[in-house]
FISEMAR-714126 format. One record per residue (C-alpha): residue number from 1; x, y, z; residue in one letter. Coordinates in pm, 1 decimal. Layout:
FISEMAR-714126
- NUM  X  Y  Z  a
...
This chain:
FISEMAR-714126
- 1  -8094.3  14122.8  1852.8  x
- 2  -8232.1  13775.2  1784.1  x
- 3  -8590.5  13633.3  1826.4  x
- 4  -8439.7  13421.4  2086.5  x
- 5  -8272.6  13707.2  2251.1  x
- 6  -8603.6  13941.1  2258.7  x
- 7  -8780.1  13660.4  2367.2  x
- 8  -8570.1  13591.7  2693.2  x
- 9  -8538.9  13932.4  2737.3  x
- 10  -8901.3  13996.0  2742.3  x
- 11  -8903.0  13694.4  2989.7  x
- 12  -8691.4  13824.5  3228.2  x
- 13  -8860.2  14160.3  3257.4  x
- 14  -9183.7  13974.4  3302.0  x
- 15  -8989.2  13772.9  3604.1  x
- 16  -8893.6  14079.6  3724.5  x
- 17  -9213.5  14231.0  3709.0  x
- 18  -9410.7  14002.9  3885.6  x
- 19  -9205.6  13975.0  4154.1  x
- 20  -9210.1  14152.1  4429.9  x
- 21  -9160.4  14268.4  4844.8  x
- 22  -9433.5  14357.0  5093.6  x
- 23  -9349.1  14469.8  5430.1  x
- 24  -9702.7  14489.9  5678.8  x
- 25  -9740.3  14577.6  6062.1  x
- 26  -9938.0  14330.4  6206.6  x
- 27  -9956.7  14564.2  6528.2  x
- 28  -9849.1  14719.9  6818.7  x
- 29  -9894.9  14625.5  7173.7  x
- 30  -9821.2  14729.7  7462.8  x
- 31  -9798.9  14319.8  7614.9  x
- 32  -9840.1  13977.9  7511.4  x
- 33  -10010.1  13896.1  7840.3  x
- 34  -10214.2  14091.4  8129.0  x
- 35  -9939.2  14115.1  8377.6  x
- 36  -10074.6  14107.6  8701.2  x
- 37  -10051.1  14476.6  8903.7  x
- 38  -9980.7  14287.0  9230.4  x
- 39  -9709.6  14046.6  9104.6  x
- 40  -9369.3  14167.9  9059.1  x
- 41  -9159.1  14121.8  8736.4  x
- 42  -8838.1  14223.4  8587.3  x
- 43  -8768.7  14363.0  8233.6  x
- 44  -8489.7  14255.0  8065.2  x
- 45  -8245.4  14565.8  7932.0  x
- 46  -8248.7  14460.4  7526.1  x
- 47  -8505.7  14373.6  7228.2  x
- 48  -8587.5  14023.5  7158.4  x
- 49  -8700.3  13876.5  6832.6  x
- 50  -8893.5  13545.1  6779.2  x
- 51  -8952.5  13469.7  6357.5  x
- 52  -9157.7  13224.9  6183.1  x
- 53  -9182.8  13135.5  5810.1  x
- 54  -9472.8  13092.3  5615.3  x
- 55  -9503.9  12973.0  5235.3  x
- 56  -9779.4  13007.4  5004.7  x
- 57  -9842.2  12789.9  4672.3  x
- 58  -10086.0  12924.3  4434.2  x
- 59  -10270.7  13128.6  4673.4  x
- 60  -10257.3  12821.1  4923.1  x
- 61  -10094.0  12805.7  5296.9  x
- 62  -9870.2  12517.4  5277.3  x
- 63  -9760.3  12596.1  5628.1  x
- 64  -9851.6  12631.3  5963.5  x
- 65  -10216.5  12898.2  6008.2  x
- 66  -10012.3  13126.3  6305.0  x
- 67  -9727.6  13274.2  6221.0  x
- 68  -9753.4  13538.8  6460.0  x
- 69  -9832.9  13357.8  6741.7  x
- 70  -9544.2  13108.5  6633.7  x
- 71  -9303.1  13444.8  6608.1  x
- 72  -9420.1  13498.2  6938.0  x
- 73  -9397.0  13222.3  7116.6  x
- 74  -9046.9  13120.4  7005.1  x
- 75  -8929.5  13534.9  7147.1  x
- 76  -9089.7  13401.0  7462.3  x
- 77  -8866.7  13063.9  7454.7  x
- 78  -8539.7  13211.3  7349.6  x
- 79  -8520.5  13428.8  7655.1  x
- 80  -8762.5  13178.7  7919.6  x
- 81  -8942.4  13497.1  7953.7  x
- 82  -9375.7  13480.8  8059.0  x
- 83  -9447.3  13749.8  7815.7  x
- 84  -9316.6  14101.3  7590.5  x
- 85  -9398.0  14424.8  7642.4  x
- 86  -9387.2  14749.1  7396.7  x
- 87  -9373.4  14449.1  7131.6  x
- 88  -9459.8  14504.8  6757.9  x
- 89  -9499.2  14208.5  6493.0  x
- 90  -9452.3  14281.6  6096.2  x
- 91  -9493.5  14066.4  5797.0  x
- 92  -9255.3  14079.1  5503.3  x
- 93  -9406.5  13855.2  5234.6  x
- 94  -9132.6  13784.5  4868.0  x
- 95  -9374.8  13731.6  4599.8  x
- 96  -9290.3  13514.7  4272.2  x
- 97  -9500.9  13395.4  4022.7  x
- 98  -9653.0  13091.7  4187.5  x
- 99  -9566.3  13123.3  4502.3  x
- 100  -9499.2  13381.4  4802.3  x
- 101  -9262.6  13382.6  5104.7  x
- 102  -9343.7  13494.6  5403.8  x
- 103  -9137.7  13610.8  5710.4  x
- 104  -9350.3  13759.7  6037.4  x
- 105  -9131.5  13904.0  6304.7  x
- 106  -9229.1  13961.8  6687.5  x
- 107  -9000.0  14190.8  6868.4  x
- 108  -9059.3  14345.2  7225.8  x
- 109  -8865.6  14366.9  7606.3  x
- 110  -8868.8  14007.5  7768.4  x
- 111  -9061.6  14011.3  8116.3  x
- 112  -8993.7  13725.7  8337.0  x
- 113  -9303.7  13728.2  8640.3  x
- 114  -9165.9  13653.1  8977.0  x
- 115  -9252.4  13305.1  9156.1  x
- 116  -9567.1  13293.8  9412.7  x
């Protein structure tokens, strides 16, 4: 094997090394919102999911500061629902070189409040 050939071999492994996947909770609750204990609501039967991606350049947010409030709030539009309940949010950030991905997912039941 070639200098050339060690050379973008040792490259590559370098790549590879410094690249990477993180998967974080960012938590567990039990609601978005107080529901109130003498207004009536319905729970719908499956999961929902509301994402939002984030990017980072040289250790800088180039994106919007809330991604899980973002995650959340586009769960709660999907389904026209007032809030989620047994809901969980994670972060899965891709890290490169220079620069990191990020993905942060809100998942919970969709609860719809009745009118007054």
């Amino acid at each position: 094997m070639g200098k050339r050939e060690m050379a973008l071999l040792f490259l590559a492994v370098m790549i590879a090394a410094l690249a990477g996947c993180v998967t974080t909770s960012a938590g567990i609750a039990p609601s978005t919102t107080p529901l109130p204990p003498d207004r009536p609501y319905t729970v719908g039967q499956e999961s929902v999911r509301g994402s939002a991606w984030g990017f980072i350049l040289l250790g800088l947010p180039i994106t919007g500061p809330q991604p899980t409030k973002t995650a959340r709030d586009r769960a709660l539009a999907k389904n026209n629902a007032d809030a989620l309940i047994d809901c969980a949010a994670d972060t899965r950030v891709y890290q490169f070189i220079l620069f990191a991905v990020m993905r942060t997912t809100v998942e919970g039941k969709a609860v719809k409040l009745a009118s007054q």
